[in-house]
N, C-alpha and C positions, 0 to 999 in steps of 0.2 A: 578654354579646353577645346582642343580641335574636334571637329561634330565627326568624329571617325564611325563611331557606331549608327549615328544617323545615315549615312551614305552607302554603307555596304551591308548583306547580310551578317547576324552576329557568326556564325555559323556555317562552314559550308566543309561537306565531306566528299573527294574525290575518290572516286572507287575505279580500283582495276583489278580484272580476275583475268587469271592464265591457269588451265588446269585446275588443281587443286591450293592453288594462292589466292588470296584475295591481300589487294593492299590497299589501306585506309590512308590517304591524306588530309587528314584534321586541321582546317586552319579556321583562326578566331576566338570566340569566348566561346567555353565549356560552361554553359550552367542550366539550370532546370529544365531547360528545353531540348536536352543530349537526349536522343530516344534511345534509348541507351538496348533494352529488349528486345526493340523490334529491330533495330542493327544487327545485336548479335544473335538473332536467329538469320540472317541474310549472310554470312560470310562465309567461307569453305577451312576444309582440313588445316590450311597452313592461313594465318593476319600476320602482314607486316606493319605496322602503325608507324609511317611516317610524322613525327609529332614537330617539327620545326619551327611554324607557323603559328604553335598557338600561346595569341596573347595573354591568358585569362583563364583563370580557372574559379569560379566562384564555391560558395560552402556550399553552397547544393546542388553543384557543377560536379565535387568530388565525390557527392554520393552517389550521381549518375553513374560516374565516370567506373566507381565501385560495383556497382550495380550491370554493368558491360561486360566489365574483366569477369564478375561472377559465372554471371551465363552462359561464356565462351569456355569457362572451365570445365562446368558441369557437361558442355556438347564433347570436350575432348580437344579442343583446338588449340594447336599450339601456336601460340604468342609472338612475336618479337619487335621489339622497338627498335625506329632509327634518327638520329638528329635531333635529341630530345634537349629543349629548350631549357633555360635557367629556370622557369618557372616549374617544369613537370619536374625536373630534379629538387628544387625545394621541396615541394611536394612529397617525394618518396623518403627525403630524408625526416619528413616533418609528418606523415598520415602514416600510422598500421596500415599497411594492405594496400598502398596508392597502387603497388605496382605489382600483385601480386601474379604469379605463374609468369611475369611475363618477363624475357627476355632480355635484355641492353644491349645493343651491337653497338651503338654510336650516342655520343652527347657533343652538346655544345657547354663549352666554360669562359666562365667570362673572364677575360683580360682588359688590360687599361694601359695605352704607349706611354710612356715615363718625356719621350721627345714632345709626340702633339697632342696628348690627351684626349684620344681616341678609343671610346670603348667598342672592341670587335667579338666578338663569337670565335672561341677555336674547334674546331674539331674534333673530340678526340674519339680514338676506338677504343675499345672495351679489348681488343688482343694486341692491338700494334702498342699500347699506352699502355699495358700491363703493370710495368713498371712504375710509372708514375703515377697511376689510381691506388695502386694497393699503398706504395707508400707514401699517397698522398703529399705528394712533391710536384706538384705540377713544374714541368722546363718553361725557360723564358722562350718568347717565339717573334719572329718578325711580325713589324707592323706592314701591314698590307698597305697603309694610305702615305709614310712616310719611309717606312722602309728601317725606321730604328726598332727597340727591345720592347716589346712588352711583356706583362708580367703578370700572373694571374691575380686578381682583384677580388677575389671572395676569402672568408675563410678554409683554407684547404682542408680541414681536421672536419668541417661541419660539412665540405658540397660535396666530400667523399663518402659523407659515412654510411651510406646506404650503399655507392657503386662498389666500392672495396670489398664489402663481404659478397657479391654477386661475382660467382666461380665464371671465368669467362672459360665457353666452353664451342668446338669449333660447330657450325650451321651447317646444314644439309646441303650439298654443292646444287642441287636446284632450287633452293632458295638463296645461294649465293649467286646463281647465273641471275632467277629472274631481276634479282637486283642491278645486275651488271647491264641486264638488257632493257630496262623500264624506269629507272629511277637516274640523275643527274646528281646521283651520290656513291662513294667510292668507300666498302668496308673493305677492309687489311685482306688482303689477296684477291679481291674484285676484280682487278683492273676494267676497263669500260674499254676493250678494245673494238675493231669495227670488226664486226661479221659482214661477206659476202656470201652470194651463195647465186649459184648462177642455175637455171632450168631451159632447155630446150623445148617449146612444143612447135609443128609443125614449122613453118616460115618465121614464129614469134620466138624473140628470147627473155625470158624476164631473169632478171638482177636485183635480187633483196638483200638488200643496205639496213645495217641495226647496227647500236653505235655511235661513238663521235668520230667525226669527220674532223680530223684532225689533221696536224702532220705528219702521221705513222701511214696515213688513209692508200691504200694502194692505186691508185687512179688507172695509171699503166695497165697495170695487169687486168683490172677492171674492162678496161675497153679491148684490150686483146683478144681478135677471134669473133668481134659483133661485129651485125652484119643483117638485114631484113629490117622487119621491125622489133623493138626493145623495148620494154616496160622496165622502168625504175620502180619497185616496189620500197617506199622509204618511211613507212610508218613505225620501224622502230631505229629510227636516227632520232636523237634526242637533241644534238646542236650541231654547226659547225662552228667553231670559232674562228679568231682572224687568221690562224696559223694554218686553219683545213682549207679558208674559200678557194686558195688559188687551185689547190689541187681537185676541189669542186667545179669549178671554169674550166681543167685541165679535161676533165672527164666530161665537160657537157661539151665542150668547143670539140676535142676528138672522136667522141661519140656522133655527133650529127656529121663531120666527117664522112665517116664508115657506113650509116643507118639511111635507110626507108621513112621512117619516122620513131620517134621518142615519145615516149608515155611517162609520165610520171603518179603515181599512186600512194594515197597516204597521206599526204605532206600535213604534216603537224607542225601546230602554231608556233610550236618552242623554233622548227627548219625555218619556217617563211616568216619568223622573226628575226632571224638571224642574215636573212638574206633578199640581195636586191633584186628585184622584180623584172628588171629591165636590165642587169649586168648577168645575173647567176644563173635563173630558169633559162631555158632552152630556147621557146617562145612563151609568150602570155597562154595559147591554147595550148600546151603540153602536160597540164596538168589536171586530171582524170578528176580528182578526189582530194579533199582536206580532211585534216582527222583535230577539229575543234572539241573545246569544252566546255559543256552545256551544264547548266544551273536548273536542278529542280526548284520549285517556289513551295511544292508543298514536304518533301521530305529532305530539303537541303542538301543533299547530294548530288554532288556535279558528278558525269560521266564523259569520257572520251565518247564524242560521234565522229563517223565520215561520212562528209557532207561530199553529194553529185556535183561539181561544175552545170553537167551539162544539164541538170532536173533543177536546180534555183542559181541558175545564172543570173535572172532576171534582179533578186534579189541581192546575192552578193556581188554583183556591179554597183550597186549603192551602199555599198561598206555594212548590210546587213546580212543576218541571216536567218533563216527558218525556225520558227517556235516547232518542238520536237515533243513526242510523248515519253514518259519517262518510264523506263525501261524496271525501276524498280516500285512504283506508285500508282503506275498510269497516271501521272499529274503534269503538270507542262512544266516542258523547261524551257530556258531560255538559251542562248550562246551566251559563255563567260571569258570567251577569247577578250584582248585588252583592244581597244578601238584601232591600235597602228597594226594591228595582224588583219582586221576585216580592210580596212584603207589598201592595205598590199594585195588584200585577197579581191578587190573589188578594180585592182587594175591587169587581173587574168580574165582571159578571151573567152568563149563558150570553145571545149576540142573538141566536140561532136565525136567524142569516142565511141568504135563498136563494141557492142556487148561481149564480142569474143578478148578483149581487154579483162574485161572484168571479171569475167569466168577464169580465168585464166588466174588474175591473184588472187583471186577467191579458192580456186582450188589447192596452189599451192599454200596457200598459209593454215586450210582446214588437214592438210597432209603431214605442215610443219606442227601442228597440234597433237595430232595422231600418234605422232612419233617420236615425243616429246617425253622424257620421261617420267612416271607417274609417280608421285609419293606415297608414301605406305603409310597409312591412318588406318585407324579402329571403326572412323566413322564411315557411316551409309553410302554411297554415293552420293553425292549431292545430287540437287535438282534440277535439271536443264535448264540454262539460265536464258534472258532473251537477248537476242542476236544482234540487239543495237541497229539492226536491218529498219533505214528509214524508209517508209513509204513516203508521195507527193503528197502536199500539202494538206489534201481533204482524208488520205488514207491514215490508218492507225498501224503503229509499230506493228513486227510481227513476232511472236513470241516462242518462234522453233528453235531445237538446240542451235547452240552456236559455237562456231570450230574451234576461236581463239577469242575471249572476250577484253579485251583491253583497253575501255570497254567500246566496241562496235566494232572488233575486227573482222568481225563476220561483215563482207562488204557492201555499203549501204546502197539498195536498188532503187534509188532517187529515179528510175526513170519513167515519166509518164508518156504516155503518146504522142510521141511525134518533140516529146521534149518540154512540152509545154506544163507552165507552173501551176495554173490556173485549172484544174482536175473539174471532174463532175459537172460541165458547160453542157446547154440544154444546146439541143440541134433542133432548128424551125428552117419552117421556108416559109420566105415572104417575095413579095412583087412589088412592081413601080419602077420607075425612074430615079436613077440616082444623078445628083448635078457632074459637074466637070471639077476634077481636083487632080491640080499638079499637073493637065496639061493631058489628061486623061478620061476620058467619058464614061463613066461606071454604068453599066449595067443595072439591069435588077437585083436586088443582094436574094442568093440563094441558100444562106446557113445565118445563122447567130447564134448567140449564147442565151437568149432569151426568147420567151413567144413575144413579148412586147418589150420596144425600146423601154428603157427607164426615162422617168419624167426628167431626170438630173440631165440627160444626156445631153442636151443644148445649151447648157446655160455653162458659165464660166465661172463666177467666185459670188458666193451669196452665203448669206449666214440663215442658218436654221438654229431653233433654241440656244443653245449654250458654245455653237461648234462654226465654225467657218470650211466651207465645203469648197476644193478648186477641180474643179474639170477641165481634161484639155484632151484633143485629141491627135492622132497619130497621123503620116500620110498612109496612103496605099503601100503597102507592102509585100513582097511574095513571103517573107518570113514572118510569121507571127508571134513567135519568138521577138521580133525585132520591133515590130510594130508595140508590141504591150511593152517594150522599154522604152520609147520614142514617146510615147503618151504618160508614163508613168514619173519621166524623168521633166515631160510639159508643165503635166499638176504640181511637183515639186517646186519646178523654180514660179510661179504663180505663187506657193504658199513663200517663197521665201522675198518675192517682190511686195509682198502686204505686210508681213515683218519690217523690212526696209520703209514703205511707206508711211508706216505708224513710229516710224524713231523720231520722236522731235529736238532731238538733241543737237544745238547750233552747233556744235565742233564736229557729231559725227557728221552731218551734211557739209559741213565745210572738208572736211578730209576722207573719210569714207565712200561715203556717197561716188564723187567722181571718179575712182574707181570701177563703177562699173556702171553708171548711170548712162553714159553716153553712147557705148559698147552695145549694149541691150538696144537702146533705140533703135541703133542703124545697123542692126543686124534685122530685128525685126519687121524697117521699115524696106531693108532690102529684099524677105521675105513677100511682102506686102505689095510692092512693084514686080515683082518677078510671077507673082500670079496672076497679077492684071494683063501683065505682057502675054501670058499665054506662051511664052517659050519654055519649053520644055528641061531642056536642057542646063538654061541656067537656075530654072525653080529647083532641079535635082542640087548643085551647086551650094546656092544658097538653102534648101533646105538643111543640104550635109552640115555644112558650119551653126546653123543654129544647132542640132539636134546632138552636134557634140560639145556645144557649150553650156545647151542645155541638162545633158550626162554633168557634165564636170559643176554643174549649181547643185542639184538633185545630189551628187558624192559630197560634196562640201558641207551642203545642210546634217545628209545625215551624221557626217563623222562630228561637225562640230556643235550640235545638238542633241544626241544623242546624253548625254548627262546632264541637259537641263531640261528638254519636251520636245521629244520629237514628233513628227506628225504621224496619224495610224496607219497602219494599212491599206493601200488603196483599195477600191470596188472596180471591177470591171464589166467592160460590155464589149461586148465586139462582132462584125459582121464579114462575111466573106462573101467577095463582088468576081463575078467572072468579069473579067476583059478581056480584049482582042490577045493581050500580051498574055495571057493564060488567069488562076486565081490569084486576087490580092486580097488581102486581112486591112480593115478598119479597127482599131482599137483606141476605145474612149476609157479613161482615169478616172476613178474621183479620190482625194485624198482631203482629209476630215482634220482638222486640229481644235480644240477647244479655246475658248476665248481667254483662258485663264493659262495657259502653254502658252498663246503667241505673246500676251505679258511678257511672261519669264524670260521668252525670248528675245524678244523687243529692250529685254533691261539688260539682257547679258551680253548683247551684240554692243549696247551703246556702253556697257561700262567701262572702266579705265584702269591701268593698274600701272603702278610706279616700278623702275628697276635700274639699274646700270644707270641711273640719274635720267631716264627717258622717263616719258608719260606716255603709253604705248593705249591704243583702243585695237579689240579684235576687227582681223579680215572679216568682210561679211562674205557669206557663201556666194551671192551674186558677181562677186570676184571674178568667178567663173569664166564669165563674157570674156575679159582681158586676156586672159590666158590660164596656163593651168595651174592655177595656184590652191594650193591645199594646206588651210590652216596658216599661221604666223600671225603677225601685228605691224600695225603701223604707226608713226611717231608723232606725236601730236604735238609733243615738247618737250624742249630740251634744257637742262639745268645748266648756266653758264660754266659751270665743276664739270660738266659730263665729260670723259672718257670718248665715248660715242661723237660729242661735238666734235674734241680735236682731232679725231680719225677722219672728220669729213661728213659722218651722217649728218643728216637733214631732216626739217620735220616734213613729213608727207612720205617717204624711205619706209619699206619693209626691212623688219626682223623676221627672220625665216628660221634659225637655230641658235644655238647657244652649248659650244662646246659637243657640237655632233648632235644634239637630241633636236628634234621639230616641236615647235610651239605653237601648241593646238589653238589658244585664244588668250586674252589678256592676263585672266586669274595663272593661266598657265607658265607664261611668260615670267610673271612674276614670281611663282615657284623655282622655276626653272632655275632663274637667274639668281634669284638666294643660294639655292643647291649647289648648283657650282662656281661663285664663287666661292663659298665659304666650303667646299672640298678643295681647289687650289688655293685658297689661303695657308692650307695645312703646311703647306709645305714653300708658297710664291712661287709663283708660274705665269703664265701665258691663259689668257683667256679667248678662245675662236668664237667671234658670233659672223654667222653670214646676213648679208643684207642684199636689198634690191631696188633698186632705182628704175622706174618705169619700164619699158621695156629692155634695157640696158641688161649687159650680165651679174650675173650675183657677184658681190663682194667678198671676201675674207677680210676680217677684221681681226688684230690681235691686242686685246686688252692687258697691258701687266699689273697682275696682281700680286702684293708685295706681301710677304709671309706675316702671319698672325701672330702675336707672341701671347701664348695660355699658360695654366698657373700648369705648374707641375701636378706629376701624379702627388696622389695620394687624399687631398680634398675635392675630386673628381672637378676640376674648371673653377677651384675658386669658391664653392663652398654650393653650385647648383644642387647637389645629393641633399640640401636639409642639415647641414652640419655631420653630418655620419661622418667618422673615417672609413677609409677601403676595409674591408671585411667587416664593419659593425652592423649588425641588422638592426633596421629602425622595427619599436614597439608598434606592428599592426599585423593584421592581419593578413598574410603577405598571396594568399590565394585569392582574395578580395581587393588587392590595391589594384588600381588602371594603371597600367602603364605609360598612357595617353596623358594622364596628371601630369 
């Protein structure tokens, strides 16, 4: 049984409120742990319950789940369901009361292709499907993976009998807009088209984008008439797809034409998952603000934050980002963005935007609140909810009204003095003589962050009780900003060279290893001559190259560790030395990992996984030194049958994708490559893996994969169901069965 419940929350509820909406996205298992009271005292006038996502609903999942709907009845709040999964509709045909006061705009029905034997999810509405609910007829409907008929798979007379007698009745057009504007789901007269909406202040123009960016997307008319500077306010685009990018390129490549400079604001993970970093943004520093979704740990509620570029640059340059207070618990949450959205976001620049940016979307979006029209409910006003407004690191949320909650559209004021991440640093003054570094004669240091150095602060990698500590430190700096990522990103690759050192595995030193073993040295030892020389110039040099190969180790580890142990948070120290050349910043690292983490790690870096007839071992992060490589695998062995052999791979050749996705590490790889072969199997086709040959260019590779022949519908694959035929319900309890089984 795959350990699905071991690896992710059972549990987790997305909230978004606008006005008087609150909308619940529910995904996972429903059972005694639903706070089901203390939820529905938290929600306003109008819940839309996204129900898509959830796997499970156990027996004392549907008491909870009963025990919600009640409460929300008794405050007055009106209900509505959307995307309600096979499971919540068994449920309402099978409980009194599953679904009581509440609404249906949208389900999913299960179908089964009669060609590939594909079961898919259709859509249906509750007014466009009128006809087909009430007489319980479901129409046959394309298959999405082959493109033949399929046909609905349940009993129709039993998955109707509850939606048929529910009178479809039409929704209040601001619950039909907020839909249109926030959700990635489309009810019968929705449409999701794009809003612009352009504002003039003084020299600035800002341009709010909500919407898909599509091929409808006006781009032209968009850029028509800007001119100064321009802020893209984009936190309610919900995707581009491939039919909108070019028209997205159209309007960044004419834009920076015409402009002063470009802002971008908002950017949500669903946008800068859709789009490349280095093709679509404007520049890496163009972007102001990210609008991520953060994971409470104690009330399981994820909310939208927007997170500062310029207040934890520091942090999301290493594909992480800032533990946040939870806006509904005071409890911490964590970021629940997927690891390739922090990866993109951790290869944007620090824009050093002014605060007159921020004010500026801030004002407009608390105006577009304003103006917004209000729904008419019986109930109270509700109660000023918190503004999603991040403080720096050491500060706590702030919990004044907030203009548009979505949730954190009230715009997050991540900024600390001067930028810096590391808030509440003690100011001392001390004396003496500092030595010559880089070519440079330090001064007396006249600040730090502490009255006395830390004892850690000289030493380099030692083990204390249970935990391995690495310290490294930065050169002279005039940014300090820069100096605490130059040291931060030192202790990094140090913890991930003791990883590497502790692997004893003869194949991965025979093939991994030289990868970057060699790289490292003579980078380092050219470091190493270059300050003996005392030249200047070229210690600047070779500093540069270590310190961005050192970034690209420190990005590696965290993206590709971060799901098995990654290391904590670092400790810092740091001093500022007057020189001739004006102040420079020292900043010293420490980063901690436990003895029981570098294991796990040391075992997942060397382990192996079979695929495409390859025997593939993960890139190790120290990769880095070579060049910039992020994530893939390398070939350890090849099956004389391999596919891969007669293309030409070789063993010691990187895998970098597999049918367009990037393969984070070997378990990955292996997923990967099951997945998509056996989705072009469906049909035989063409399999693209890209590869790499030392420093040679990438590869394209096309594997043909020849069509699957599967049983016809009706014994779902040949008899996988249990013996059931299509519509018969197997004797269980069907709110308590795993799906996972």
């Amino acid at each position: 049984m795959p350990p699905a419940e071991a690896v992710q929350p059972k549990l987790d509820i997305l909230k978004t409120e606008e006005g008087e909406i609150t909308l619940l996205r529910i995904e996972g298992v429903v059972d005694e742990g639903f706070a089901a009271e203390e939820l529905a005292q938290r929600v306003r006038a109008v819940v839309i319950l996204d129900l898509s996502r959830i796997r499970r609903i156990t027996s004392f999942g549907i008491r909870q789940w009963m025990d919600f709907l009640r409460a929300m009845h008794q405050r007055d709040v009106k209900a509505y369901a959307i995307d309600c999964t096979p499971r919540v509709i068994d449920n309402a045909n099978l409980v009194v009361g599953f679904m009581q006061s509440v609404q249906i705009l949208s389900f999913q029905a299960p179908y089964l292709c009669d060609d590939c034997g594909a079961d898919q999810a259709r859509l249906m509405d509750m007014v466009a499907h009128r006809d087909e609910i009430h007489g319980r007829n479901p129409k046959p409907a394309p298959c999405e993976s082959c493109g033949g008929t399929m046909r609905f798979s349940d009993d129709p007379e039993t998955y109707f009998s509850y939606l048929s007698r529910q009178t479809p009745s039409r929704i209040p057009e601001e619950v039909a807009a907020f839909l249109a504007r926030n959700l990635d789901h489309e009810i019968a007269a929705t449409p999701r088209r794009t809003k612009v909406q352009k504002t003039v202040v003084g020299a600035r123009t800002l341009v709010q984008i909500s919407g898909d960016v599509d091929e409808t997307f006006p781009a032209s008319k968009v850029v028509e008439g800007l001119e100064g500077e321009v802020v893209f306010d984009v936190i309610g685009v919900r995707r581009v797809p491939t039919a909108g990018r070019k028209l997205w390129r159209q309007l960044i490549a004419e834009s920076r034409s015409l402009v002063e400079r470009l802002w971008i604001c908002g950017m949500p993970a669903s946008l800068l998952g859709d789009l490349d970093v280095a093709e679509d943004l404007v520049t890496p520093a163009d972007v102001v603000t990210l609008s991520l979704p953060y994971r409470c740990g104690r009330c399981a509620t994820v909310l939208r934050r927007e997170i500062d570029m310029d207040a934890f640059h520091d942090l999301l340059r290493f594909a992480s980002a800032p533990d946040l207070e939870c806006t509904e618990c005071k409890g911490t949450t964590k970021c629940a963005a997927e690891d390739s959205v922090l990866v993109r976001a951790s290869g944007l620049s620090q824009p050093m935007a002014p605060k007159e940016v921020r004010d500026l979307v801030a004002e407009a979006r608390l105006r577009a609140e304003q103006e917004r029209p209000q729904l008419q409910s019986a109930l109270a006003p509700a109660a000023p909810a918190a503004s999603g407004t991040v403080a720096p690191p050491v500060a706590r949320a702030s919990s004044g009204g907030a203009p548009t909650r979505l949730v954190g559209l009230g715009l997050v004021a991540l900024l600390a003095a001067g930028g810096a991440t590391t808030a509440a640093l003690l100011w001392t003054r001390r004396g003496g003589e500092g030595p010559s570094r880089g070519g440079v004669t330090e001064q007396p240091t006249t600040e730090s962050s502490h009255p006395q150095a830390p004892e850690w602060r000289d030493k380099k990698t030692y083990h204390d009780g249970d935990y391995l500590y690495a310290v490294a430190d930065s050169s002279l700096a005039g940014d300090k900003t820069l100096a605490f990522t130059e040291a931060q990103a030192a202790a990094h690759d140090l913890i991930a060279d003791y990883v590497g050192t502790s692997i004893r595995d003869a194949g991965w030193s025979e093939i991994v290893a030289p990868l970057f073993l060699g790289h490292r040295r003579n980078y380092l030892q050219q470091l190493e001559r270059a300050l003996i020389s005392g030249d200047g110039g070229e210690i600047e040099r070779v500093r540069g190259e270590v310190r961005k190969r050192q970034q690209r180790v420190a990005a590696n580890l965290a993206w590709s560790s971060a799901h098995v142990a990654a290391p904590d948070p670092a400790d810092f120290y740091w001093e500022r030395t007057r020189t001739a050349a004006g102040d420079r910043y020292r900043v010293w690292a420490r980063v901690r990992i436990s003895k029981s983490a570098l294991t796990r790690l040391a075992e997942h870096y060397a382990s192996s996984a079979v695929g495409l007839g390859a025997t593939v071992l993960s890139v190790f992060p120290s990769a880095g030194w070579r060049g910039d490589l992020t994530g893939g695998v390398i070939v350890s062995k090849l099956e004389s049958s391999s596919m891969l052999r007669h293309l030409g791979v070789r063993v010691g050749d990187l895998i970098l994708s597999i049918q367009g996705r990037r393969v984070r590490d070997a378990a990955d790889y292996r997923r990967v490559a099951e997945q998509e072969v056996a989705y072009v199997a469906t049909t035989g086709g063409q399999l693209k893996v890209i590869t790499k040959r030392g420093d040679a260019p990438e590869l394209v590779h096309q594997l043909n994969v020849p069509k699957m022949q599967r049983a016809r519908a009706g014994t779902r694959g040949g008899g996988s169901s249990g013996g059931h035929e299509r519509g018969e319900r197997p004797a269980v309890n069907l709110w308590d069965e795993d799906p996972n089984k």
